[in-house]
C-alpha positions as CSV (number, residue, x, y, z in Angstrom):
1,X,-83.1,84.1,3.6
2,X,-82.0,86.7,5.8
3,X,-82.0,90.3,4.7
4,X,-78.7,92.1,4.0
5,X,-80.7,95.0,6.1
6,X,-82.8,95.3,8.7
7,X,-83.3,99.1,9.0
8,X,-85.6,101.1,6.6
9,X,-84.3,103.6,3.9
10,X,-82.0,106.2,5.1
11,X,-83.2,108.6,3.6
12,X,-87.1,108.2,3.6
13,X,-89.2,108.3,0.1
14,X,-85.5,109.5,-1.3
15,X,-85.5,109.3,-4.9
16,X,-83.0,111.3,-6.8
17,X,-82.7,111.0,-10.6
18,X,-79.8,111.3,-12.5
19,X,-76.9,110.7,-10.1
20,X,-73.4,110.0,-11.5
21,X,-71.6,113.7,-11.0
22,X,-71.9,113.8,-8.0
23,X,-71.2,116.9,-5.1
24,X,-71.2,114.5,-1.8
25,X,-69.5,111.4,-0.7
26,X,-71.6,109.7,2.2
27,X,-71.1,106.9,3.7
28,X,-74.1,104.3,4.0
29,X,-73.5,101.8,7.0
30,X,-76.0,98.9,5.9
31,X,-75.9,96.8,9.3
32,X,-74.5,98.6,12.4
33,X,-73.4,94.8,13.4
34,X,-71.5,94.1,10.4
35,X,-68.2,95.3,9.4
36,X,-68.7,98.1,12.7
37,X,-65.3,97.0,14.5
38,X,-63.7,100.5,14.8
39,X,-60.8,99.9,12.7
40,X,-63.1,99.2,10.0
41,X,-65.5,101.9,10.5
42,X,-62.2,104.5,10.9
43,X,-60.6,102.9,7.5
44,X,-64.0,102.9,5.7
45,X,-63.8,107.0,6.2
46,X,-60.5,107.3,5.4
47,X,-61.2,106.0,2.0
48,X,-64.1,107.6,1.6
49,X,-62.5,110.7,1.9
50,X,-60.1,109.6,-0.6
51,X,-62.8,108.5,-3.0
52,X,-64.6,112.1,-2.6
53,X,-61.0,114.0,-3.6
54,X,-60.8,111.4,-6.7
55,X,-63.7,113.0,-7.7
56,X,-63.5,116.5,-6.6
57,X,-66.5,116.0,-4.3
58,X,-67.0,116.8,-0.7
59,X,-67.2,114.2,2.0
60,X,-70.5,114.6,3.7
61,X,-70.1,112.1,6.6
62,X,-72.3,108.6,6.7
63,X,-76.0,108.4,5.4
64,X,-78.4,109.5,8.1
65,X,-82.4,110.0,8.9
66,X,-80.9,114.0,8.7
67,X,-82.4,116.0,5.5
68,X,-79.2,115.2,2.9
69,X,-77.3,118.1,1.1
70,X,-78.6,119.3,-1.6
71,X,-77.0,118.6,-4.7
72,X,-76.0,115.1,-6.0
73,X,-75.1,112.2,-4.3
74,X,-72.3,109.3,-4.2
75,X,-72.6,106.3,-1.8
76,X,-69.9,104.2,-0.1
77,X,-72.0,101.5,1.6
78,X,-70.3,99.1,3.8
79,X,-71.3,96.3,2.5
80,X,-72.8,94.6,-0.6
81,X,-76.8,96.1,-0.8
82,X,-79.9,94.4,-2.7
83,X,-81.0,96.0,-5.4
84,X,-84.2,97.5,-4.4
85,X,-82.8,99.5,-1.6
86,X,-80.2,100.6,-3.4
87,X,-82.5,102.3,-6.4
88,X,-84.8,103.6,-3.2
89,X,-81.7,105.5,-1.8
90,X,-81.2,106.7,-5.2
91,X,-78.4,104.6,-6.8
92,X,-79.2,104.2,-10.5
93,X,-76.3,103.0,-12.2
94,X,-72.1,102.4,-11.3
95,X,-71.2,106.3,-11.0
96,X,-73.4,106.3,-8.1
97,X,-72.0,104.6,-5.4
98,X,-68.6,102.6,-4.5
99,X,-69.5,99.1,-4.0
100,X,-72.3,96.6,-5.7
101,X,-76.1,95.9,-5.7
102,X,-77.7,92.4,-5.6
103,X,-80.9,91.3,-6.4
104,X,-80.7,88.6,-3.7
105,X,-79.1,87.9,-0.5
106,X,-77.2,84.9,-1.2
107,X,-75.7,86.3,-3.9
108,X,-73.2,88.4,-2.2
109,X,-72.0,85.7,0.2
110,X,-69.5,82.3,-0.6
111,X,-72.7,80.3,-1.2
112,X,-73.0,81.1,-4.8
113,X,-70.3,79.9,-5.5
114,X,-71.0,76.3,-5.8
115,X,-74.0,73.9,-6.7
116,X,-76.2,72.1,-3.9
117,X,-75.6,68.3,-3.5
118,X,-78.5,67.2,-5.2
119,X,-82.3,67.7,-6.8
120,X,-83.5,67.1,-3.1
121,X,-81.0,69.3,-1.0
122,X,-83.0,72.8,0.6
123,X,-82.4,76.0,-1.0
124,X,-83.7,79.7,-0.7
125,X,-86.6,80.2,-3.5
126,X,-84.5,82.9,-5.4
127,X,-81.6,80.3,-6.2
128,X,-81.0,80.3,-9.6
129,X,-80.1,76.9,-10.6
130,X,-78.3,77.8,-14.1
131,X,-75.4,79.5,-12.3
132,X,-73.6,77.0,-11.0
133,X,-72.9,75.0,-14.0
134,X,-72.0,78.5,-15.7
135,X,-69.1,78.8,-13.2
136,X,-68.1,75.3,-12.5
137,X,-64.6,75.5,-14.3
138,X,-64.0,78.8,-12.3
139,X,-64.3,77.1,-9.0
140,X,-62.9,74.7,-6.4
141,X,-64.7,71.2,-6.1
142,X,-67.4,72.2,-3.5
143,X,-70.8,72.3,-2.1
144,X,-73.0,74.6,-0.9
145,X,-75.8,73.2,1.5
146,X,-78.2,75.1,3.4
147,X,-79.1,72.2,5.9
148,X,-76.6,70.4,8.2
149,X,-78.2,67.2,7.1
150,X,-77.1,68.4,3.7
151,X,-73.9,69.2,4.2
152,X,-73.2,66.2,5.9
153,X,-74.1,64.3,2.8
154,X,-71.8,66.5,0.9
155,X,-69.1,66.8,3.3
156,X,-68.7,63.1,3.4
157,X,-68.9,63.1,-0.6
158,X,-65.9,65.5,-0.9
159,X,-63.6,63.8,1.8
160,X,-63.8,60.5,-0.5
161,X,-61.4,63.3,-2.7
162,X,-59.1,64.6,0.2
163,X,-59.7,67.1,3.0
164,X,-62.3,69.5,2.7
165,X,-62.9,73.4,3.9
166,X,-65.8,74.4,5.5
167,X,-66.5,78.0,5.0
168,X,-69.2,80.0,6.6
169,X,-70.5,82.2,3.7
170,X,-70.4,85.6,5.3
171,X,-66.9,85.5,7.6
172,X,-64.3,87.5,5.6
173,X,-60.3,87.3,5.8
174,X,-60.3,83.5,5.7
175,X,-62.1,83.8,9.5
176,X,-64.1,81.1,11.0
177,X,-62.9,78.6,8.6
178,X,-61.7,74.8,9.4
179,X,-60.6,71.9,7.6
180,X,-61.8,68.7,8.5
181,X,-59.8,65.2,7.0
182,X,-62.8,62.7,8.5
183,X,-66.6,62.5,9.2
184,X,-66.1,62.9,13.0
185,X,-64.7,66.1,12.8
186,X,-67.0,66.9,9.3
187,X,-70.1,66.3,12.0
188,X,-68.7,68.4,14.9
189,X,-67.9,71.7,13.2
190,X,-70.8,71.4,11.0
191,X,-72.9,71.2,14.2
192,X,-71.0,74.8,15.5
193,X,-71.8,76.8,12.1
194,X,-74.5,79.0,12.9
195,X,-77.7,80.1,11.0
196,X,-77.7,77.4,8.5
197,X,-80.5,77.1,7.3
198,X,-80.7,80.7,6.6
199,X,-77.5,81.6,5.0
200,X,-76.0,79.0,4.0
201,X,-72.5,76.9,4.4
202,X,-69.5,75.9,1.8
203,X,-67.8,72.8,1.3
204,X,-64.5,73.1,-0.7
205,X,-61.9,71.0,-1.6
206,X,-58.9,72.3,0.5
207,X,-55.6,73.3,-0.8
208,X,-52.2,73.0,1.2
209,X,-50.1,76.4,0.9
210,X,-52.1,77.5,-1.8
211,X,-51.5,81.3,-3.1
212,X,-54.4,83.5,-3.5
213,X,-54.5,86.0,-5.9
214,X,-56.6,88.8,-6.2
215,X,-58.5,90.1,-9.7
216,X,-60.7,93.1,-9.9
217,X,-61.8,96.1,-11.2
218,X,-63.0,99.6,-10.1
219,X,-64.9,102.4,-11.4
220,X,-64.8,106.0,-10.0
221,X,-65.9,108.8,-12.1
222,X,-64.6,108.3,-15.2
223,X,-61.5,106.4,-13.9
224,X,-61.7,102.3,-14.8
225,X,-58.8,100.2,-14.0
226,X,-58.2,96.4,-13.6
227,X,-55.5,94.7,-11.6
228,X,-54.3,91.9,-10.2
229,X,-52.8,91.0,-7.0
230,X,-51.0,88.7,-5.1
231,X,-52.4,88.5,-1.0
232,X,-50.2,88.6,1.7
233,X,-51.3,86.7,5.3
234,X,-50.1,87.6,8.4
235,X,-50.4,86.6,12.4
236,X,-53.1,88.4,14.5
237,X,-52.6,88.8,17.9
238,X,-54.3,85.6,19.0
239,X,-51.6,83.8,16.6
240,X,-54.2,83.1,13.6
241,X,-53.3,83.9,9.9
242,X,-55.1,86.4,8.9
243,X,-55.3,88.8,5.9
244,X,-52.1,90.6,5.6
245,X,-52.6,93.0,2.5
246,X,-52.2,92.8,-1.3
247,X,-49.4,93.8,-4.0
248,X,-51.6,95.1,-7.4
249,X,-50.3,95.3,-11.1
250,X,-53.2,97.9,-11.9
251,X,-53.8,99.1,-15.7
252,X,-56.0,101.5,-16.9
253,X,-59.3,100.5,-18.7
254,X,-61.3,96.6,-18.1
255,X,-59.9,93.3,-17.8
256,X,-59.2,92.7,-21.6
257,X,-56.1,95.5,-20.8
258,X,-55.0,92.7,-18.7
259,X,-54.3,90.0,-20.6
260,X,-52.7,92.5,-23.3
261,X,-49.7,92.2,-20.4
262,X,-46.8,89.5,-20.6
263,X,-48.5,86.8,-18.3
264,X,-47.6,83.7,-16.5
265,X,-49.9,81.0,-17.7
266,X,-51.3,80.6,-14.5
267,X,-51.7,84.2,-13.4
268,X,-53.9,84.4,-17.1
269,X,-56.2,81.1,-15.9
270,X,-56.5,83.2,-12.8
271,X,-57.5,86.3,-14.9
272,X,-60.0,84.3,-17.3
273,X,-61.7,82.5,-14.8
274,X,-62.2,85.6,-12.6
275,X,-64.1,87.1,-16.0
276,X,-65.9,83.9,-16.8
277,X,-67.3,84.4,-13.1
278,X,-68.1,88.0,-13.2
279,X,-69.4,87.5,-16.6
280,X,-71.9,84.5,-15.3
281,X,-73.1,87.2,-12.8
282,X,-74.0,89.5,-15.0
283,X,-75.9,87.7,-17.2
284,X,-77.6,85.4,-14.5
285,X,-79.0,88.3,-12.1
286,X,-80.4,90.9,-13.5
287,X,-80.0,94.2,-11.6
288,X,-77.0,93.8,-10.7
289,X,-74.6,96.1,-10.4
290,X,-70.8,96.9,-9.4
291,X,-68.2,99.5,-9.4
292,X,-66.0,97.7,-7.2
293,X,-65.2,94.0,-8.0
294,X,-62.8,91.8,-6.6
295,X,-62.4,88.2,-6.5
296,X,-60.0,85.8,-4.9
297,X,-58.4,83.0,-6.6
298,X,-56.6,80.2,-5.2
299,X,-54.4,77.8,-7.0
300,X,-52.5,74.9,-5.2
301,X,-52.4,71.4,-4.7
302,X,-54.6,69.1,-2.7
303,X,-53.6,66.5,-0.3
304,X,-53.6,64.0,-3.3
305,X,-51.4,66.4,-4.9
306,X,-54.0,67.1,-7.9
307,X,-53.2,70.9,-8.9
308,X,-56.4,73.1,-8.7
309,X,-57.4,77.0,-9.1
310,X,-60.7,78.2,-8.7
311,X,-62.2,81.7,-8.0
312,X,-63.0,81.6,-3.9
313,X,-65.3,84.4,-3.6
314,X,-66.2,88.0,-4.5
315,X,-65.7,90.9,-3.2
316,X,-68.4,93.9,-4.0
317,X,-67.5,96.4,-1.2
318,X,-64.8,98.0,0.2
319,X,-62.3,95.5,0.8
320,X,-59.2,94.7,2.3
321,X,-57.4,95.6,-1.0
322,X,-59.2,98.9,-1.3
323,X,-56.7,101.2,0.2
324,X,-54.3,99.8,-2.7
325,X,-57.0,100.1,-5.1
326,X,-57.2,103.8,-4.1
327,X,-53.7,104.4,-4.4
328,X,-53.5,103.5,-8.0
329,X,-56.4,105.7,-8.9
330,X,-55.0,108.6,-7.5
331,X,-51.7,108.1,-9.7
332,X,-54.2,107.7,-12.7
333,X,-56.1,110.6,-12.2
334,X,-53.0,112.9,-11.5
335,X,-50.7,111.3,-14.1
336,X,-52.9,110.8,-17.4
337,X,-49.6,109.1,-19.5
338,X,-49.5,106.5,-16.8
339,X,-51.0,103.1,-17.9
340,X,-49.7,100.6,-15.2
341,X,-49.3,101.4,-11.3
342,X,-48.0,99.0,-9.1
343,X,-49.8,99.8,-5.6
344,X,-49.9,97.8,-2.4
345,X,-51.7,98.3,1.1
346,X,-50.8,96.3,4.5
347,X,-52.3,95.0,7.5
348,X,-49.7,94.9,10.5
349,X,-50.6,93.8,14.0
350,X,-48.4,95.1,16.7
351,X,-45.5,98.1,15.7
352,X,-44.4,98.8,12.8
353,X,-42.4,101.2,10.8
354,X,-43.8,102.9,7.6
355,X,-42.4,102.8,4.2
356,X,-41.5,106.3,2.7
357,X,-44.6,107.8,1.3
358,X,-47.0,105.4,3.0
359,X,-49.9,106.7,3.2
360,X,-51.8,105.6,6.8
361,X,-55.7,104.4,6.6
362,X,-55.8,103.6,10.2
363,X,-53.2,103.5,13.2
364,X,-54.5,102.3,16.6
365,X,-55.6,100.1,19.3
366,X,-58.7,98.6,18.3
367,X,-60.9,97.1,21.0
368,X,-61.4,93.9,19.5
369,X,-58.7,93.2,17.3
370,X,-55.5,95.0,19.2
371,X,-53.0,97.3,17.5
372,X,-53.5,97.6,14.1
373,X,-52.1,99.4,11.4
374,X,-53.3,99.8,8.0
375,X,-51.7,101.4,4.6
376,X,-50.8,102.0,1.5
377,X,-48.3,103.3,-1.0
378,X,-47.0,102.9,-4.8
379,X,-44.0,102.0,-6.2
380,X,-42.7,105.0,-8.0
381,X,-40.2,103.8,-10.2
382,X,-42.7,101.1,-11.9
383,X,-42.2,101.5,-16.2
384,X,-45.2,103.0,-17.4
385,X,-46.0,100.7,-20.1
């Protein structure tokens, strides 16, 4: 498997003890060719800066080879790190940094999501067999196969059921996906995926119009909250539906403050099988660890019409439903008798007019993506309780 970095340290034989009140906010930018589109890397600050008021810290800039500040430290990486680099940079527990910590690569990718085809099918030497089985009434029906020969096998399998997804395991935003409804096409895109054999593709059972909600939970300082959200999609410039932003229901404290709320039965399958599948991670990988989680949950109907909901994938990074995520803290850190926000953030290609109170994450042209504008903003006149 491919490492999550290529580049050494950033800060060399760095090896603080005892982080967790922190005095700086840096940045840590894991792969400069991932997540490094300038919209990203301009929202990534904005937040940061955020993150660093939350606490009452000062925002340093991004990690460096430059001598640090003295005093403690707070990370924001950009991306999902393994483990060992993250305790070499200094991270020691979830007061340390924004984001989560993995002991392998595949784990913070789509592929762990699902079992391989069979006893024979290739796999990376760190997979962990037991998880799959662990999560399996979380999930769509799917596959994950790190050969094309086996993910033909498995694709063919899953169309016998209806159409199927094929997901690379690292594209975000629903990006670089296709359904296929026959072995022809099954073949064809399978042969376009790239790297394979080292990361890794999903096979899911596709839904039609399914909705996607979101379920997660953040720790900053000693803020916790837990929400969840319904995602929004919208056109890109090039006509594709993309992410569009999220609506949250955000309450203080972990997910059990959740299901104390008056629920929908299927927004509370949505909710349980989101903490079966965190739980699951937890127990099956140690050293992990997460301040930020999110993970999206679809529920729709096949082609058959057979109902399903399964988590799709996690989220342990800043996200797409961070700037909402933010939003929410700041109105429970600045009104302690508050116990539910309602907070949501936006992605709009092309003009747009802002909301009262929006607050703006970034506004521009991007080179690759266009005009862009990203925000947030709460609803003030949610009840409290």
């Amino acid at each position: 498997m491919k490492s999550l970095q290529n580049a050494a340290s950033p800060f060399e034989a760095m090896n603080t003890p005892g982080l967790g009140q922190a005095g700086y906010v840096m940045e840590w930018v894991i792969d400069p060719a991932h997540y490094c589109a300038a919209h990203e890397r301009i929202t990534r600050r904005a937040l940061a800066e955020r993150i660093a008021a939350l606490q009452g810290m000062q925002y340093f800039g991004a990690v460096s080879r430059r001598p640090p500040p003295r005093g403690p430290l707070y990370f924001i990486p950009s991306d999902t790190v393994e483990s060992h680099r993250a305790q070499a940079i200094g991270i020691r527990s979830e007061q340390d940094f924004f984001g989560g910590a993995v002991p392998f690569p595949y784990v913070a990718t789509k592929a762990i999501s699902h079992p391989l085809h069979d006893a024979q099918a290739e796999r990376p030497h760190e997979w962990v067999e037991s998880f799959a089985p662990r999560v399996a009434r979380c999930v769509l029906p799917g596959t994950t196969a790190f050969s094309e020969a086996d993910a033909r096998r498995a694709g063919r399998d899953l169309l016998r059921g209806g159409d199927v997804r094929i997901k690379p395991v690292r594209a975000t935003g629903g990006n670089g996906q296709t359904v296929v409804q026959d072995d022809a096409s099954l073949d064809d895109t399978l042969a376009r995926v790239p790297d394979i054999a080292s990361e890794g593709v999903v096979l899911e059972r596709n839904l039609r119009a399914p909705r996607t909600l979101s379920i997660g939970q953040v720790k900053v300082g000693p803020l916790t909250m837990s929400y969840y959200g319904l995602q929004r999609t919208t056109q890109n410039h090039r006509g594709e539906w993309v992410y569009g932003g999220s609506d949250l229901t955000a309450v203080r404290g972990p997910f059990d403050a959740l299901t104390r709320l008056a629920l929908k039965p299927s927004l509370r399958l949505a909710i349980d099988q989101a903490a079966v599948f965190h739980a699951a991670v937890v127990e099956s990988f140690p050293g992990f660890l997460a301040s930020r989680i999110n993970y999206d949950v679809a529920q729709g109907q096949d082609r058959s019409g057979l109902r399903h909901s399964g988590v799709l994938e996690q989220s342990w990074r800043v996200g797409g439903a961070t700037g909402a995520e933010v939003a929410a803290l700041e109105v429970f850190k600045s009104q302690p008798e508050r116990s539910l926000v309602r907070a949501s953030c936006f992605e709009v290609f092309g003009e747009t007019e802002l909301p009262p109170g929006a607050c703006v994450n970034y506004s521009g042209d991007d080179p690759e993506v266009g005009r862009l504008t990203k925000y947030s903003f709460v609803d003030a006149h949610v009840d409290t309780a």
